[in-house]
N, C-alpha and C positions, 0 to 999 in steps of 0.2 A: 504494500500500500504506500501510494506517493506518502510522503511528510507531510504536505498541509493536511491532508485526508485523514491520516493514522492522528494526527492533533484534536481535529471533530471526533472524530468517532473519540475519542477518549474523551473529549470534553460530553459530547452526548450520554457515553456509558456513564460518567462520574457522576451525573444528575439524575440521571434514572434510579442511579444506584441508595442515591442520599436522599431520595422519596420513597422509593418499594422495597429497603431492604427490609428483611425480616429479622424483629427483635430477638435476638439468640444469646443464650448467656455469654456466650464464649467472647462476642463481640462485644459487653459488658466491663470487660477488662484490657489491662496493656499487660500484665503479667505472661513472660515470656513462658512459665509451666504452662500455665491454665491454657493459653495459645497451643502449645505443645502436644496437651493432653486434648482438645478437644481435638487435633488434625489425625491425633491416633485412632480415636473412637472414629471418626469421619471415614475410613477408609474403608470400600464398599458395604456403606452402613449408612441408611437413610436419617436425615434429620431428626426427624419425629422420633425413632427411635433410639438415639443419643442419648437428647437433650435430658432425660431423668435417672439416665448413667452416668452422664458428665453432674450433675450436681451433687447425685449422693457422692462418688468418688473425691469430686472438690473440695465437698465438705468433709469427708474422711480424711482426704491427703490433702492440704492448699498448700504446700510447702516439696519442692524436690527431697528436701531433707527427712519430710517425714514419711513419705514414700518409701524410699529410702530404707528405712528403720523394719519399718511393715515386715511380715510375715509373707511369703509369697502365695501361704492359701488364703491370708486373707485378701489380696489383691485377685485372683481369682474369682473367690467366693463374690465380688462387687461388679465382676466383670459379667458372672453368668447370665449366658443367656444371649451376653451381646456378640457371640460371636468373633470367631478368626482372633482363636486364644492367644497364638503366638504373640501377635500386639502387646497384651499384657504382659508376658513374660519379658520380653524386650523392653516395655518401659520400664518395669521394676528394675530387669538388671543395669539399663540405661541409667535410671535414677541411683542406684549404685556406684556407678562409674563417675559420676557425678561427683557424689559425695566423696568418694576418694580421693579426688583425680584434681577439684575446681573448686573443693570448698561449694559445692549445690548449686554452682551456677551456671545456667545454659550460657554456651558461646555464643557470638551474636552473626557467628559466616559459615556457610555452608559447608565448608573443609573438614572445619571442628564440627559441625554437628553430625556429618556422617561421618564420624569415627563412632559415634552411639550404638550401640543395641538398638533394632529396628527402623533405622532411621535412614530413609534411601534420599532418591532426587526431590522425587514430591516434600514430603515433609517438610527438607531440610531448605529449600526455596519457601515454603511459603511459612516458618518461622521465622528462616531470616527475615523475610520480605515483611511478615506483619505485625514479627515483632519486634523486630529493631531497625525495620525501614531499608533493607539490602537491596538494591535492583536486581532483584531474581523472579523470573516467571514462572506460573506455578503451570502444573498442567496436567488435569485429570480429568475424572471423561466427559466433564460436563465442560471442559475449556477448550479437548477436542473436538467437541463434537460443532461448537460455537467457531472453532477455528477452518472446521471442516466447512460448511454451510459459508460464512464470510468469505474466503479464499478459494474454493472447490477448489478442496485438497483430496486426491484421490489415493492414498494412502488408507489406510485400514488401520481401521481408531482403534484392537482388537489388535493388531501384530506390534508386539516387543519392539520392532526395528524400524517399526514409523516414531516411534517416539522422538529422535531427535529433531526429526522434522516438525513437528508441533512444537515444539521447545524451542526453534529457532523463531517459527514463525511469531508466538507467541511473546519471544523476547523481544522483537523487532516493534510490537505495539507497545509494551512497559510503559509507564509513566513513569519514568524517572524520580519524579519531585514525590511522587506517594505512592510506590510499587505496592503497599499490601492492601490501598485502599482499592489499586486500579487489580488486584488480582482477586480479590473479594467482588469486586462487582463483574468479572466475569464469570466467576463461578456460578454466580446468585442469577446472569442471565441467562445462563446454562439450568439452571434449577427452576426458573420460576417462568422462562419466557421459551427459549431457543430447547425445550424438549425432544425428547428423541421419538412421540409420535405426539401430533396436533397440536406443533409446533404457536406458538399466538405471533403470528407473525404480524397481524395489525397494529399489538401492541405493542411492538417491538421498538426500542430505542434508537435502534440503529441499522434500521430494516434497509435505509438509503445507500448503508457501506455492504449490504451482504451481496455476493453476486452472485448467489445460490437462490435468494429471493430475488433477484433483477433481472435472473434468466427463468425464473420458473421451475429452479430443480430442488427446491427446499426437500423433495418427500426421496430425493438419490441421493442425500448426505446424510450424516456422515457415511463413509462405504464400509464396508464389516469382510471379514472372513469367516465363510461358513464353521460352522464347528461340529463335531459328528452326535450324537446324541447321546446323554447323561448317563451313561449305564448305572443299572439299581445292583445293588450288590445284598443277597441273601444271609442276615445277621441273627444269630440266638444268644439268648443271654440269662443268666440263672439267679435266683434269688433264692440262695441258701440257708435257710433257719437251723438253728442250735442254740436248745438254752435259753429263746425268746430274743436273739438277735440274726442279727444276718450280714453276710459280710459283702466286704468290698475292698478291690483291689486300686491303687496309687497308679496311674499310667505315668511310662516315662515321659522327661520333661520334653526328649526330642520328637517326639511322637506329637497327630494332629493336634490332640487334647490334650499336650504335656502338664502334668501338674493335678488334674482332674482325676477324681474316684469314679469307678465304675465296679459294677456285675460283673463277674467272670462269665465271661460267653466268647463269640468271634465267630469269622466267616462260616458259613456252609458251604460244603464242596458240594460237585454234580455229584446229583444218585445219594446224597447222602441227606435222612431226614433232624430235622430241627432238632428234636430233644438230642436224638445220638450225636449229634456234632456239639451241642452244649453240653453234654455228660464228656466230651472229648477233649472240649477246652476247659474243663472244673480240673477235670484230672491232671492235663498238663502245665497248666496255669500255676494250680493250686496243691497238687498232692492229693486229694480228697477224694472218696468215694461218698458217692449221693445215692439218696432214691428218689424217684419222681412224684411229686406228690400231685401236680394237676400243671397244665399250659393256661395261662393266663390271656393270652390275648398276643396281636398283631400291631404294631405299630408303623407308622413312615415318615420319614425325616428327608429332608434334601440337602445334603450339603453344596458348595460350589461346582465341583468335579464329579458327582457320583452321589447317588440316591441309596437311601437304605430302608429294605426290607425287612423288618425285624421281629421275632415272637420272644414271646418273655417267659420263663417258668420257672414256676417253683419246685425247691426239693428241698427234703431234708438230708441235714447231715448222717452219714451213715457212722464212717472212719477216718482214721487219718489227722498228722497236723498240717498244716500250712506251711509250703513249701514253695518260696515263688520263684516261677521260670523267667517272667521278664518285666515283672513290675518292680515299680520303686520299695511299697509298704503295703501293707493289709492292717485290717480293721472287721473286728465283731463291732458292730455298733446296737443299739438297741433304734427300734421304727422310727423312734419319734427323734433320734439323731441325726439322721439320714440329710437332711435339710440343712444342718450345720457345715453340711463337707460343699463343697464346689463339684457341680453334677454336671456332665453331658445333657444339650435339650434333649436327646432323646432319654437321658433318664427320666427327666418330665413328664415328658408323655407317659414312660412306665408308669409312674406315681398314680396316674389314673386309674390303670387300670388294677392300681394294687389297692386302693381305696377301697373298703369293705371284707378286704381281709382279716382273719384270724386277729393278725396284728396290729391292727387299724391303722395303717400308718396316714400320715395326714398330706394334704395337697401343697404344694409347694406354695 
């Protein structure tokens, strides 16, 4: 975009922006965590859904330092629920390094902040950029997608290796004098206006600069690469009584759910039925011989990459002590404990339909 042009449209975007932006607490503060923490939660993770994991966490942690300090299940336990655990685990250690390394203080340039735990391009641009004013372009898919549509950029907002091409592009518009004002309000036009279907393009602040709406092709941007279909993967999982409790296993921290307790269970092979492959993983897992006492019920969860099919049951303990193949720690807990630990959603789901059991365990 000529220079006088890239000038309008940023003065267009910057006023749109200081009328329709949306009151969000994160925008509330100049505090370079709190900034921090809410671009961790943001990462394919809807608004609406944040916004009342960013406050309780805030108000658990308002400090790098007390972060910090924290326990890592209880930084888990705050996170449940929200998703793409690894996040967590990366700002806790993040917020570690921190404290060791800076005396708790985020740097203020991109260099030093992706040397963090969890901290890639995105972030680390738009920290700089919003909280300490850096000329760095941020760029995620609501800015691709806005970049794409503006410039028909025929790149694929969805392949790894368009990315520096939106990063360039998107650098090339920066507002220099208020980078994290000018990269906030592209996000928020990507969010609120330039959507990825029924687009508002009437409303649009800067419908005059896009040449995707001045050619008529708003509804062929941004362009994507197909992707093959979500395969569901067939999961069993056992809920062991003994004594009036029931156990549960530590998954390791490198693993999807690192850090999080679960049911001894795991895949079903072909030709192999549900109980017998969760009487398969109790064994191997755990050491223990079970008997079956009833199936509870079918569950579905979706994660990112792969869908899960899952039946839940109970057994009781036959013999045998606890003997773990590849988890961290195990735990008898008693029902009404169950809730204190940091659970996979799909434990949730389980919870239901354990509701009305023997044991009464309660609803999350």
């Amino acid at each position: 975009m000529e220079a006088t042009a890239a000038a309008a449209f940023r003065e267009c975007l910057v006023r749109w922006y200081l009328e329709h932006r949306r009151k969000l607490p994160w925008r509330q503060t100049v505090d370079p965590f709190g900034i921090w923490v809410s671009e961790v939660m943001l990462q394919q993770t809807q608004v609406d859904t944040v916004i009342p994991y960013y406050r309780r966490f805030m108000a658990r942690f308002p400090t790098v330092g007390r972060l910090a300090e924290a326990d890592l299940q209880e930084v888990l336990k705050l996170w449940e629920g929200l998703g793409y655990y690894a996040r967590a685990r990366n700002l806790h250690r993040a917020a570690r390094q921190l404290a060791a390394d800076n005396h708790g203080i985020l740097p203020d340039d991109v260099i030093a902040l992706r040397r963090l735990a969890g901290i890639g391009r995105y972030i680390a641009a738009a920290v700089a950029s919003i909280a300490f004013g850096r000329p760095h372009a941020v760029v995620d898919g609501n800015v691709k997608r806005v970049l794409a549509r503006l410039s028909l950029i025929n790149a694929p907002v969805n392949r790894a290796d368009a990315y520096p091409l939106f990063e360039k592009e998107a650098q090339s518009l920066l507002d220099l004098k208020d980078p994290g004002r000018f990269n906030q309000a592209v996000m928020e036009l990507g969010a609120l206006v330039c959507r990825p279907k029924r687009p508002h393009c009437d409303a649009c602040p800067v419908a005059a600069f896009c040449r995707a709406y001045l050619t008529g092709q708003v509804s062929t941007y941004p362009k994507r690469v197909c992707k093959p279909p979500i395969p569901t993967r067939a999961m069993a999982a056992g809920v062991i009584q003994r004594g009036g409790r029931v156990l549960i296993l530590q998954i390791p921290l490198e693993g999807l759910l690192g850090g999080f307790w679960e049911f001894p269970g795991g895949a079903v092979e072909a030709g192999e039925s549900s109980e017998a492959s969760c009487i398969r993983h109790i064994r191997k897992k755990t050491g223990l011989s079970v008997d079956t006492c009833g199936h509870l019920g079918r569950i579905r969860h979706a994660y990112t990459h792969f869908k899960v099919l899952a039946d839940l049951f109970i057994f009781r303990w036959r013999s045998g002590s606890v003997c773990l193949d590849d988890h961290l720690d195990h735990r008898w807990v008693g029902p009404e404990e169950l809730t204190q630990y940091p659970l996979p959603k799909t434990h949730h789901k389980f919870m239901s339909l354990l509701v009305g059991q023997d044991f009464r365990i309660q609803r999350p």
